[in-house]
Residue, then its C-alpha position, 0 to 999 in steps of 0.5 A: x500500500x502507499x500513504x500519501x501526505x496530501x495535507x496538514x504536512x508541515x502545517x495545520x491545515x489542509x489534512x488530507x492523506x491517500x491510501x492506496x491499497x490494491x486497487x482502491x483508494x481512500x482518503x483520510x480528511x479532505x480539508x481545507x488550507x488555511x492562513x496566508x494568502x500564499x497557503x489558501x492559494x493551496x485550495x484552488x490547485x488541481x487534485x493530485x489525484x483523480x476524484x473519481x478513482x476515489x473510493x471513499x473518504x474517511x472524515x476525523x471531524x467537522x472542521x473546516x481543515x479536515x472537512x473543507x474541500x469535500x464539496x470540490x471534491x464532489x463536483x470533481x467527479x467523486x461519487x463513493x460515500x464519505x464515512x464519518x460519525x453522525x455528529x460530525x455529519x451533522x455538524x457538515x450540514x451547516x459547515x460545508x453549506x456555510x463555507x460554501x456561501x463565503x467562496x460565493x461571496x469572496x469570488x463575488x468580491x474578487x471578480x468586483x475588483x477582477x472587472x475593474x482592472x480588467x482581469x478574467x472572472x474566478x469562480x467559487x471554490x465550490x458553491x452552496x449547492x454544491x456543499x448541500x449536494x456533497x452532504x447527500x454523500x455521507x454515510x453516518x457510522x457509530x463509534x467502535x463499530x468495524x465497518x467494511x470498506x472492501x475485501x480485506x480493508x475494515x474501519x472503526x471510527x475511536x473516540x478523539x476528545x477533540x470537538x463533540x463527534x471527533x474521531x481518530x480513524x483505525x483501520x485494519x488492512x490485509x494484504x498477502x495474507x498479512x495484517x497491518x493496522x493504521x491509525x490516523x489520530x485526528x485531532x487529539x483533544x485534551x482530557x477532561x474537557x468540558x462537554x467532550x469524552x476523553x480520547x480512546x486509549x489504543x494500545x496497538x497499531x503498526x503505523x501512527x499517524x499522529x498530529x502535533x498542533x503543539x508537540x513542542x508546547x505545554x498549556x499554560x498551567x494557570x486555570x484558564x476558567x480563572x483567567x477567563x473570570x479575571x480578564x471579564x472581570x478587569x474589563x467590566x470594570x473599566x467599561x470595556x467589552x470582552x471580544x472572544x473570536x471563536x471556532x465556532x464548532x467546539x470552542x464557542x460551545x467550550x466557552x459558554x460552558x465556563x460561563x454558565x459556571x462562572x455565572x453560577x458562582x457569582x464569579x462575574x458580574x451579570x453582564x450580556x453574552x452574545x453569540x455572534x455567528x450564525x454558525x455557531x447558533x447553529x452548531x451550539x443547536x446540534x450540541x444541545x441536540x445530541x447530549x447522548x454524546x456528553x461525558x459524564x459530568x455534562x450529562x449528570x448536569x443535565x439529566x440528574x440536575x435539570x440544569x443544562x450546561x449550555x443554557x444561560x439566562x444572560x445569553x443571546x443569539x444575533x442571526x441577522x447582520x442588524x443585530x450584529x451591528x447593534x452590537x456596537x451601540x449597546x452602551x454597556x459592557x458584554x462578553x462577544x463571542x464571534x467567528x472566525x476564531x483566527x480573525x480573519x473574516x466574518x463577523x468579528x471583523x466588525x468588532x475587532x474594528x469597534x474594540x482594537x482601538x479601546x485600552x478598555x476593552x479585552x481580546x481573547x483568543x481561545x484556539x490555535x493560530x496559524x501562521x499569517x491570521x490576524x489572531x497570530x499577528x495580534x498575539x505577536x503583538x502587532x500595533x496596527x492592523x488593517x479591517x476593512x479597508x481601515x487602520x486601527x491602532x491596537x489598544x485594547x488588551x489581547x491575551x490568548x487562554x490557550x488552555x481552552x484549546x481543543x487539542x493536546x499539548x507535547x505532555x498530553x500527546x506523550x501520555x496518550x502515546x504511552x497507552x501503546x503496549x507494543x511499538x509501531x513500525x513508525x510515527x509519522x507526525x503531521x499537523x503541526x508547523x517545524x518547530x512543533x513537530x521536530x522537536x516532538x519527534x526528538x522527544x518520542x525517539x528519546x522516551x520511547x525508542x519510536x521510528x519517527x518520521x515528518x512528512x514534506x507534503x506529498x511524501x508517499x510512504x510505501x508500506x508492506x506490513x512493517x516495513x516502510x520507506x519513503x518516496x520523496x514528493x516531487x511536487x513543487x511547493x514553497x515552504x509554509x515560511x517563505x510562503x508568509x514572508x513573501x505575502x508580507x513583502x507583497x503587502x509592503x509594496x503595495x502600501x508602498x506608493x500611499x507611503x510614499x505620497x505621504x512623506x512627498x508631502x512631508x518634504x514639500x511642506x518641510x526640507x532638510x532631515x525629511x529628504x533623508x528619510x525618503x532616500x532611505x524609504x527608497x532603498x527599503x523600496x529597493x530590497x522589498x522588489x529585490x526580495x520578491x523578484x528572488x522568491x518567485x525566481 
């Protein structure tokens, strides 16, 4: 059989990986890239790969970089059933549907500014149709139940911990008579999550495909419900308002949680809780919906309490655009939970403009960020940021709690791999950027004398039972790294000729120490074009 890293290979996002076994072929996730302009670009490239050779797909969970690119790869010409657990497929029907109505939208805006300067139409990734189409393919299946793909390939979906309906992917597969077991972890979630069952303990597989989102990281260990009480608490005071760009499957509901017990305690003061994000009003519905799937502490709350962990009397939903925008004009503190939770689109753009520029006011963000997003710049401790066409200056506190993330840190991670009583042929590690992942391939071969090996996107492993090796990618791509700087240079020469103009009048106004200064605006003008015209080389 050959595995092929098709995604989420020296990154975070775009998890996808071919399995080709015999004659047929399935792919583990079909996400989507997210980031940078230069990573996203990954989303428009063809498919390295026929669609319509593909026999199935195995979904983790719901996520945007898992699930993201299923609708493409419908409309190209996959026609097999795509195989995930029934909340992850219920939560696709309002993700994919949703993502799809923001390529619609972002082709719209592109082909506005396309027509103006005389470029040629782009089309939507895929269009909210096509997601509602795609949705006709899933096939739900239950946990821990085997499931038979083709002769000799059976599947059994494991608990992950990460998101409700997140699974790690088993798979048992017979070739020459022979049994090898792969494991694709998913995302890992930390145990004892609020809401979340912890994630399966395995103890055997022959090759693990594991991610590493924060394989060189340990959670912060203060208390990040404490944290959270603080930082609303400081706000309130100076009469500021608490912004919280969430995912919107997982952590908005992880947050809403803390807060019914924060409220609860008296811990903070009575203050409005608004959900901002039609997806996540959605989501937090199917969360409601499917409390057969809570551990034990949120169902003993709502069965054995009446007292569901979910439900808050301070709380309110915004589902039309008026309502968001009457948000801002509220005239008192309030706790905005809005999507995206990297800062990058939708509506907590709107508040990010409102709050940035308020040393009141509090950002927190509460999930991972990728290389590129506004939520990495902001943590990086940029002092402005353009929304929207407009500059903001950044006043407000920004702090990140990343104790709330829904995934496992290096000693959760390292726990988790310690379940296996018997050692695998190999680790492979995704899912994570460089200094995530090298470090944490070290740190498995010290402590358990584990094969390790990092994958390049579109390495191949070639796999006959244990025994393994690598078919280097040939495909031509740029480091994720270079990829951020080169989209930051092409940012600074565009900006360039406002800057410019600007300081031209500064000089016609002024003389002397000014000209000085636009020879040396000059110069980084010069090593900028440099720059680029050796990257794209």
């Amino acid at each position: 059989m050959r595995l092929t890293f098709l995604g989420a290979a020296g990154m975070v996002t775009g998890s996808s990986y071919l399995l080709e076994i015999g004659q047929k072929n399935f792919l583990v996730d079909c996400g989507m890239f997210q980031g940078s302009k230069a990573i996203t670009a990954l989303n428009s490239r063809p498919f390295l790969y026929n669609p319509a050779d593909i026999d199935g797909v195995l979904l983790t969970h719901a996520h945007i970089d898992h699930s993201g690119l299923l609708p493409r790869l419908c409309k190209s010409g996959f026609k097999g059933p795509i195989h995930a657990t029934k909340v992850t497929a219920e939560l696709c029907s309002i993700m994919l549907p949703d993502s799809g109505h923001i390529q619609e939208f972002e082709a719209e805006i592109a082909n506005r500014k396309g027509q103006r300067a005389g470029r040629k139409p782009v089309e939507p990734l895929y269009t909210v149709e096509e997601a509602y189409t795609c949705l006709k393919q899933f096939s739900p299946t239950s946990y821990d139940t085997p499931v038979q793909l083709a002769e000799g390939i059976t599947v059994q979906f494991r608990e992950a911990g990460h998101i409700l309906g997140s699974s790690m992917v088993e798979l048992l597969i017979t070739e020459n008579g022979e049994a090898t077991k792969l494991l694709f972890s998913g995302d890992l979630g930390q145990p004892d999550q609020p809401i979340i069952k912890d994630p399966a303990v395995i103890e055997q597989a022959d090759y693990v495909i594991i991610e590493s989102t924060y394989g060189a990281r340990k959670h912060d260990p203060s208390d990040p419900v404490e944290l959270l009480a603080k930082y609303i608490n400081d706000s309130v005071e100076k009469g500021g308002n608490i912004v919280i760009p969430s995912f919107a499957v997982g952590r908005t509901q992880t947050i809403l949680y803390h807060l019914h017990s924060l409220f609860k305690a008296g811990l903070i003061p009575d203050i409005p809780v608004i959900i901002d994000s039609p997806l996540a009003i959605s989501a937090t519905d199917i969360f409601l919906k499917n409390s057969q799937e809570y551990d034990k502490e949120a169902y003993d709350m709502y069965y054995k309490d009446h007292d569901h962990p979910l439900h808050l009397p301070q709380l309110t939903y915004t589902k039309t655009s008026e309502e968001s925008k009457a948000i801002n004009k509220l005239g008192r503190p309030a706790v905005i939970i809005s999507a995206s939770g990297m800062a990058d689109a939708g509506r907590i753009l709107h508040h990010l403009k409102h709050n940035l520029w308020r040393p009141e006011s509090t950002v927190l963000f509460v999930g991972y960020q990728a290389q590129g997003s506004m939520g990495r710049r902001l943590l990086e401790g940029i002092k402005k940021v353009k929304i929207m066409g407009e500059e903001i200056s950044v006043k407000a506190k920004i702090y990140n709690l990343d104790g709330f993330s829904a995934h496992a840190d290096q000693d959760q991670l390292v726990t988790w791999l310690g379940n296996f009583k018997t050692k695998p042929a190999n680790v492979f590690i995704v899912h994570g950027e460089e200094e995530m992942s090298e470090p944490f391939a070290e740190l498995i071969q010290e402590k358990f004398a584990f094969s390790t090996y990092i994958p390049k996107y579109g390495d191949s492993a070639m796999i006959s039972g244990r025994n393994w090796e690598i078919q280097p990618s040939t495909i031509t791509t740029v480091e994720p790294a270079v990829q951020q700087l080169r989209a930051y240079l092409e940012e600074l020469e565009k900006d360039y000729a406002e800057y410019r103009r600007k300081l031209e009048d500064l000089v016609a106004a002024n003389s002397g120490k000014l000209q000085e200064v636009l020879k040396r605006v000059e110069k980084i003008r010069t090593f900028v074009k440099k720059t680029l015209n050796d990257l794209w080389s």
